[in-house]
N, C-alpha and C positions, 0 to 999 in steps of 0.2 A: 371293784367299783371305786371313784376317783369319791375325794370328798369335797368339799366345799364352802368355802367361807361370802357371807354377804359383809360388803363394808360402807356406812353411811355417812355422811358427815351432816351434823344437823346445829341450828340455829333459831330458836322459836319456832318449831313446826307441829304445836301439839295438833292444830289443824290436819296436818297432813299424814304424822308418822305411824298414827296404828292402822290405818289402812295401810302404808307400804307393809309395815312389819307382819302385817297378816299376809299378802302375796308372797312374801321369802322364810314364812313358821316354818316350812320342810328345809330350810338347810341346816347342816353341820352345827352352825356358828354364824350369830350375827354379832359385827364389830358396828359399835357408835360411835363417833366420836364428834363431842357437843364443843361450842365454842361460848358456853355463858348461856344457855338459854334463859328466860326469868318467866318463863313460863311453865306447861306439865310437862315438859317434851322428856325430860331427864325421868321423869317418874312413871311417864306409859312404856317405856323404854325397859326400864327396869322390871317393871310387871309384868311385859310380855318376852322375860327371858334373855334381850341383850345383855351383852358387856359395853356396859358404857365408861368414858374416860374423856375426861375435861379437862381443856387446852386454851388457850387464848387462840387469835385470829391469825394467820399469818397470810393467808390465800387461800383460794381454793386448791391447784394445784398440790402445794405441801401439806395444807391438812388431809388431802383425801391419802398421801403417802405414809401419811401420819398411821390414818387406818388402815393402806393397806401391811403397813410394817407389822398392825398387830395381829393379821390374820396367819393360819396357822394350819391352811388343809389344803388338799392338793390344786385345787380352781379359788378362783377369786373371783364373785360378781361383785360389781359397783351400780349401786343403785341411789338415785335420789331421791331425799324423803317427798316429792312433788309426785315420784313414780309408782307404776302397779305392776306388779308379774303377771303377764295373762295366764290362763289355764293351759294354752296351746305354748307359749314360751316356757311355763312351766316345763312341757312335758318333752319338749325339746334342750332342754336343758339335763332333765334328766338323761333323755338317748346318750349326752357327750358324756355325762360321768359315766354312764355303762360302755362306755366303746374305750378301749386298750388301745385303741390306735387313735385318740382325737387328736384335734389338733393345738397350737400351742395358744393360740385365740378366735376369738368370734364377733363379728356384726351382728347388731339385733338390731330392729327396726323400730323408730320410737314414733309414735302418734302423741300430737301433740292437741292439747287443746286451750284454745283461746276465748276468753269470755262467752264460756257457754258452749263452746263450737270445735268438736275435732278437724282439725285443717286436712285435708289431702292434696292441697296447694300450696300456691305461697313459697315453694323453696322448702318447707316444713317436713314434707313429705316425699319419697320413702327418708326417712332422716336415719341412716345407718351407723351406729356408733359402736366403737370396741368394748362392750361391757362384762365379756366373760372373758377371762385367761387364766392360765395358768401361772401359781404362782413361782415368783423367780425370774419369768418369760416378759414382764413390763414393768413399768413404772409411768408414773403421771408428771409432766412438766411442775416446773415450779412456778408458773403463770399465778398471778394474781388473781385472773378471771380468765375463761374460757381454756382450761387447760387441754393438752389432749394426750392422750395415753400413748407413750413410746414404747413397740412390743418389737422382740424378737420373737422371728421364727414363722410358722406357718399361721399364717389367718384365713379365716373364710367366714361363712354368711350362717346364719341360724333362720329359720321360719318362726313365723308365732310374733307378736310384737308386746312392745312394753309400753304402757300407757302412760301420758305424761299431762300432770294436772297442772300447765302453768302458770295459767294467768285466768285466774276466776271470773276477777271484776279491775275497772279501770285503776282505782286505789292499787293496785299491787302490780297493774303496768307500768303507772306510771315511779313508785316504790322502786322497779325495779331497774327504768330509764336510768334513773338519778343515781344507782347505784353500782351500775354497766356501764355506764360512758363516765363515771368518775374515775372505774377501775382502768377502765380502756384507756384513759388520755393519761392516765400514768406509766401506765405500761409502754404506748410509743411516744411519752417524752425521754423516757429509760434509753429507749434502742435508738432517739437521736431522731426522732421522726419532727417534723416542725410543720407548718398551715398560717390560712390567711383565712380572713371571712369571708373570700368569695370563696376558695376552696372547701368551708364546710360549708354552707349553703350547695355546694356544686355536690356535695359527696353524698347530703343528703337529700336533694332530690333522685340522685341516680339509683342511690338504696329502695326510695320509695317506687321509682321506676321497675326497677329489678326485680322487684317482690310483685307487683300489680300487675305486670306488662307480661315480662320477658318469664317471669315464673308463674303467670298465671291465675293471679291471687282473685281476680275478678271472680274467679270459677268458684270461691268460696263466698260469695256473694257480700253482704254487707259487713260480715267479718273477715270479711279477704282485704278488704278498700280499710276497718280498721286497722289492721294489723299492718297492713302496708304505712300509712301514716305515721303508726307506733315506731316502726325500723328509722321511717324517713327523718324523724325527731331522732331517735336514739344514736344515730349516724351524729344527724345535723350536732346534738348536745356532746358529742364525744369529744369531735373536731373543735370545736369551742370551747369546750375546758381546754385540749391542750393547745391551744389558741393562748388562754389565758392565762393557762400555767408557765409558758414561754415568757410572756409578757413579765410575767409576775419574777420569774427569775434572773432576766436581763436587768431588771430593774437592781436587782440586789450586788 
């Protein structure tokens, strides 16, 4: 039987993190690792049994490397403190540690929910992401924001899904705008990317099209039509900081 390490990275989430850390109590070992919180997050963390270890900020990418450097069994789940293990991913998770022949990674299927409302549109849904491997087999980009997991070797799909708590109330939509499209217009002023304001006005109605339209989002009803919105801003604010972040460095 394979063993297994859960690894998180956290930042003020006493909100969130003892409901994850209750869905992953049957693994091996759970890695934390905080970046400052000033809130309980460090101290529920500790009580229910993590290894916790404090870091300053670097990214999300390099902190979650951060965690996975310090896990130590043969799988590695990446989970976010927003997220829940189902019972059914649970026990599919468990089949790969029992199988001698698994494979070197896995997609698991995350359900997401938006102010109130699990989406099954929107682009949201199936939302397949690489969450289980084997350790040695991947690594996480060094992305700023929206990293994604670089795996060798064989991948395939797991049943069962992970729940994802991430946007309660409008406060932490809009929270999270301002802190996504700040990270975003950094990242492609870096790789040389440039824009005009018609361009972002152009990029984010098309977001908000894509999400409504072309994905569907109506079919989630009045939280299909917000969330669409939500994208169509977080587009539109991305392109506009680096709009302005351009602006701001030609100037110097």
């Amino acid at each position: 039987m394979h063993s297994i390490s859960v690894i998180i990275i956290t930042k003020n989430e006493s909100a969130n993190i003892r409901a994850c850390l209750e869905s992953v109590a049957w693994a091996d070992e759970v890695i934390v690792v905080d970046s400052g919180s000033t809130d309980d997050t460090v101290s529920i963390c500790k009580e229910m049994g993590a290894q916790v270890h404090i870091t300053d900020w670097p990214g999300f990418g390099i902190q979650k490397n951060r965690a996975l450097d310090r896990a130590t069994k043969d799988y590695i789940f990446s989970i976010d403190a927003d997220e829940r293990v189902t019972p059914e991913l649970r026990a599919e998770i468990e089949k790969v540690l029992n199988d001698v022949d698994a494979a070197d990674a896995y997609l698991i299927s995350r359900l997401s929910r938006f102010c109130g409302r699990f989406m099954r549109h929107s682009g949201w849904y199936p939302d397949l992401l690489p969450r289980l491997f084997r350790r040695g087999k991947a690594r996480f980009s060094d992305s700023l924001v929206h990293e994604r997991l670089i795996i060798e070797g064989k991948l395939t799909c797991l049943s069962g899904e992970l729940l994802h708590y991430s946007f309660e109330d409008a406060e932490e939509v809009l929270e999270k705008i301002n802190q996504y499209s700040s990270a975003g217009a950094m990242m492609m002023y870096e790789r040389g990317k440039r824009t005009t304001l018609i361009g972002a006005i152009i990029r984010g109605a098309w977001s908000f099209m894509r999400t409504y339209v072309l994905r569907a989002g109506f079919m989630d009803g009045q939280k299909g039509l917000m969330l669409a919105i939500s994208n169509g801003e977080g587009t539109y604010y991305r392109y506009l900081k680096l709009l302005l972040l351009q602006e701001k460095m030609e100037e110097k």
